[in-house]
C-alpha positions in Angstrom: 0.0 0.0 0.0 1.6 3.3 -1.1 0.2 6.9 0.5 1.1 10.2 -0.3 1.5 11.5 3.0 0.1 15.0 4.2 0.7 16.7 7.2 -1.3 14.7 10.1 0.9 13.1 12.3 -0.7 9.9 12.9 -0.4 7.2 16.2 0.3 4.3 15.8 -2.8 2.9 17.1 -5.0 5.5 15.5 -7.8 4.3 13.4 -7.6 5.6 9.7 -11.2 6.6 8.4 -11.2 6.4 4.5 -13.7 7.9 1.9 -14.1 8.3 -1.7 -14.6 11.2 -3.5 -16.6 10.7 -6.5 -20.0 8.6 -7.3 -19.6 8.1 -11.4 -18.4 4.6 -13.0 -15.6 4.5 -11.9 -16.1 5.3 -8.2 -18.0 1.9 -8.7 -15.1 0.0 -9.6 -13.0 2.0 -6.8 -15.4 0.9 -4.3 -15.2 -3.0 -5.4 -11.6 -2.7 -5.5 -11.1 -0.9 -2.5 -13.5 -4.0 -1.4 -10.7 -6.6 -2.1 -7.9 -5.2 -1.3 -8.1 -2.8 1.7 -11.0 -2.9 3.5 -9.5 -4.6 6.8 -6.6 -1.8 6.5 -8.7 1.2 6.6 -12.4 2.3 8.4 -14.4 3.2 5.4 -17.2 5.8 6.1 -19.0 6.9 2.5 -18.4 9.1 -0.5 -18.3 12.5 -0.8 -19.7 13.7 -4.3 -20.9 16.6 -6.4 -24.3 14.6 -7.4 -27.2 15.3 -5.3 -27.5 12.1 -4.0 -28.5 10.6 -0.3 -26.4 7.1 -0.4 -24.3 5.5 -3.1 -24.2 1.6 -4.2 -25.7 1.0 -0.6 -23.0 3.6 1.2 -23.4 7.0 3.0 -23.1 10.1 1.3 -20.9 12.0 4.0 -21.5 15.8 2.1 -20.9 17.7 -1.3 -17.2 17.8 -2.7 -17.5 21.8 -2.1 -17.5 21.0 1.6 -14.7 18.1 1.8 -12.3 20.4 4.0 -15.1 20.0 6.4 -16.4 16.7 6.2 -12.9 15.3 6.5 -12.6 17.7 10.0 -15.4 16.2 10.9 -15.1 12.9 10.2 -11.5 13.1 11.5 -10.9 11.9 8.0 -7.3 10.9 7.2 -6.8 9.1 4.2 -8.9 9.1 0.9 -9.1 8.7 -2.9 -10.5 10.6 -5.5 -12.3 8.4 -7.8 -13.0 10.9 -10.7 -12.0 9.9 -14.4 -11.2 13.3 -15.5 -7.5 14.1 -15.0 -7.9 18.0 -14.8 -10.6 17.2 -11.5 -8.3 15.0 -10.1 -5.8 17.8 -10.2 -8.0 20.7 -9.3 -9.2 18.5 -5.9 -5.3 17.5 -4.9 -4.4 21.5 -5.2 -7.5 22.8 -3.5 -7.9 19.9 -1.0 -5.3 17.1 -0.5 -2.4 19.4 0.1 -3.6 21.5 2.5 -5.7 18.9 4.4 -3.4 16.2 5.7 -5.2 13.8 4.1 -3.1 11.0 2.5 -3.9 9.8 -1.0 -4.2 5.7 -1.2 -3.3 3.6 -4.3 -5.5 1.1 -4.7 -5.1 -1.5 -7.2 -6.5 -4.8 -8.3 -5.5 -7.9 -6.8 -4.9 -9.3 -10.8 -2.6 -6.4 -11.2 0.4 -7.5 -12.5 3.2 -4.7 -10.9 7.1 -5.4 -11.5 9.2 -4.9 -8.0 11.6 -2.4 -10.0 8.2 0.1 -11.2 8.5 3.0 -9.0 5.0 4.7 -8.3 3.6 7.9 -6.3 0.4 8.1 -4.7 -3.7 8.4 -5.3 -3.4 6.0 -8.6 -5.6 3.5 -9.4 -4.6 0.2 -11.6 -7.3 -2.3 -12.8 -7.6 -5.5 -13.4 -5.5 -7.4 -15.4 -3.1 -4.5 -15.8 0.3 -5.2 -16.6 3.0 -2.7 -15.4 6.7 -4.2 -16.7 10.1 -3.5 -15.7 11.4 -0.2 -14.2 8.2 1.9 -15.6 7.5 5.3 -14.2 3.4 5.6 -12.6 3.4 9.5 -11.1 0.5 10.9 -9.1 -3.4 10.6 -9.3 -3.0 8.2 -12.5 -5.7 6.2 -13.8 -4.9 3.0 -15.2 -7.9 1.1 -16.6 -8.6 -3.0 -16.9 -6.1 -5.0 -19.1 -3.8 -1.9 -19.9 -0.4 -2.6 -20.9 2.6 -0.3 -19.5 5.7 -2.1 -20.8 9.4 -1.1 -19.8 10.8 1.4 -18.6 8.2 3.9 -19.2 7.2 7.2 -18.2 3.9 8.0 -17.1 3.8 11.6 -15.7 1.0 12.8 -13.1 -2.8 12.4 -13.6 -2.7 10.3 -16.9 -5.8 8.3 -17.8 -5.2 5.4 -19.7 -8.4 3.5 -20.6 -8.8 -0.4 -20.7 -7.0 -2.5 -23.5 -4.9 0.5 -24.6 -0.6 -1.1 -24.8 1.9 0.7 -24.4 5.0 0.1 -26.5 8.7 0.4 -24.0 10.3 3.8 -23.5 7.1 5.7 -24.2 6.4 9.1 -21.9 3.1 10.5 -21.4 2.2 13.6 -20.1 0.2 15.1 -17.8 -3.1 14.8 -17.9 -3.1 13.3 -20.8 -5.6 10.5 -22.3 -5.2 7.3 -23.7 -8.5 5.8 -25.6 -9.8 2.9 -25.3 -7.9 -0.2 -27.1 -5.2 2.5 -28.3 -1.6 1.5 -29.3 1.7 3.4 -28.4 4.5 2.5 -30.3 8.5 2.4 -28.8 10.4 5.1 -27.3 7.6 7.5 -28.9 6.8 11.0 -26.9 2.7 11.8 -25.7 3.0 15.2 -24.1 1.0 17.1 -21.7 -2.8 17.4 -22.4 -3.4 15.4 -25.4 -6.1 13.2 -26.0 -5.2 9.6 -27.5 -8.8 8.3 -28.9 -10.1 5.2 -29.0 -8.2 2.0 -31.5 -5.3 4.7 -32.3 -2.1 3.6 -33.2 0.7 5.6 -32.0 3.5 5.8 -34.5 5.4 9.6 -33.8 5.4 11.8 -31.3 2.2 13.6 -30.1 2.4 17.5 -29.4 0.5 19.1 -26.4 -2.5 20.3 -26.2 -3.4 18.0 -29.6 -6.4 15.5 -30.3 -4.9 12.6 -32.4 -6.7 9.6 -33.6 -6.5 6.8 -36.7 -4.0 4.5 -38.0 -1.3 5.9 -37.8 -2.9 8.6 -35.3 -2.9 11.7 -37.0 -3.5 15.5 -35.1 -7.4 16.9 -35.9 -7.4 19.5 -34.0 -5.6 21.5 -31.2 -7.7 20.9 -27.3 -8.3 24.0 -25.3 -7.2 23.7 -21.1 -9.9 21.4 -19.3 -11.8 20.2 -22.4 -13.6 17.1 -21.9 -11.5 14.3 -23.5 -13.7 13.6 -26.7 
């Protein structure tokens, strides 16, 4: 279990509450997740969301997102995971929230994961099932790595990178941050995806990808340039 640690100062003997933030799809699979691989570890007490909800897949709702400074006072609150797909949110909420807070930031990945001892990884990522991370690979911060993904060697994956399930990635690739990866998309060798471009879905990756870019087809081509927080496709 890997946490980005925050400023609390913990005891030893201190029960750790844990909550979600986030109610979409993914939170789902977060939950289930969480479910097998944590849940003697931590005390979990609900999700905290932006829907206007009163419980979620059977759980309590412990407040709105707007409010989470709050909730995680009052809830003596001390580690969490944000369990959003969009990359830009998942930023926005670790600048606004996590590192202010003292709340830690949990990985939490699937038991099927497969996770080379030389991959060095930071903190609040999630990895799905069936996901393969190879040898001396790069995960950073608050990435999302979806069901059968493929990372292989010595890549780079930079902070709050989505890649969706199915998508392989070829050795030596970097990605930027908060980039996206499509669904079933291919990355070839040693090429470059920089910051905020959007991979779509069956893409082969065959040259380097500038920022800020939309590129799809095979070979994945550039459509169109993608303005700051646009929603992936």
């Amino acid at each position: 279990m890997n946490i980005k640690k925050g400023k609390r100062t913990l005891d030893k003997n201190h029960q750790r509450n844990f909550a979600i933030i986030g109610t979409s799809g993914h939170a789902k699979v977060v939950y289930e997740t969480f479910n097998l691989t944590l849940l003697n570890k931590f005390n979990f007490l609900g999700f905290i969301t932006s829907d206007n909800i009163d419980s979620f897949l059977g759980c309590r709702i412990l407040g709105r997102d707007v409010d989470a400074r709050e909730i995680f006072k009052k809830y003596n609150i001390t580690d969490a995971f944000i369990a959003i797909g969009s990359g830009f949110s998942r930023e926005r909420i670790d600048s606004e929230l996590f590192s202010e807070s003292g709340v830690n930031a949990v990985n939490i990945i699937h038991p099927s994961a497969i996770i080379e001892k030389s991959v060095r990884m930071g903190a609040g990522n999630f990895i799905g099932a069936g996901a393969i991370i190879n040898s001396y690979a790069s995960i950073g911060d608050y990435c999302l790595i979806n069901s059968a993904v493929i990372v292989e060697h010595d890549c780079i994956l930079e902070d709050f990178v989505t890649v969706s399930p199915g998508a392989k990635i070829g050795g030596r690739v970097k990605i930027g941050n908060r980039s996206f990866i499509g669904i079933g998309a291919n990355i070839a060798h040693q090429k470059i995806i920089s910051d905020d471009v959007v991979i779509g879905a069956g893409a082969t990756v065959v040259s380097d990808i500038e920022a800020n870019s939309v590129a799809v087809g095979c070979p994945a081509r550039t459509i169109r340039k993608r303005k700051a927080e646009e929603a992936y496709l």
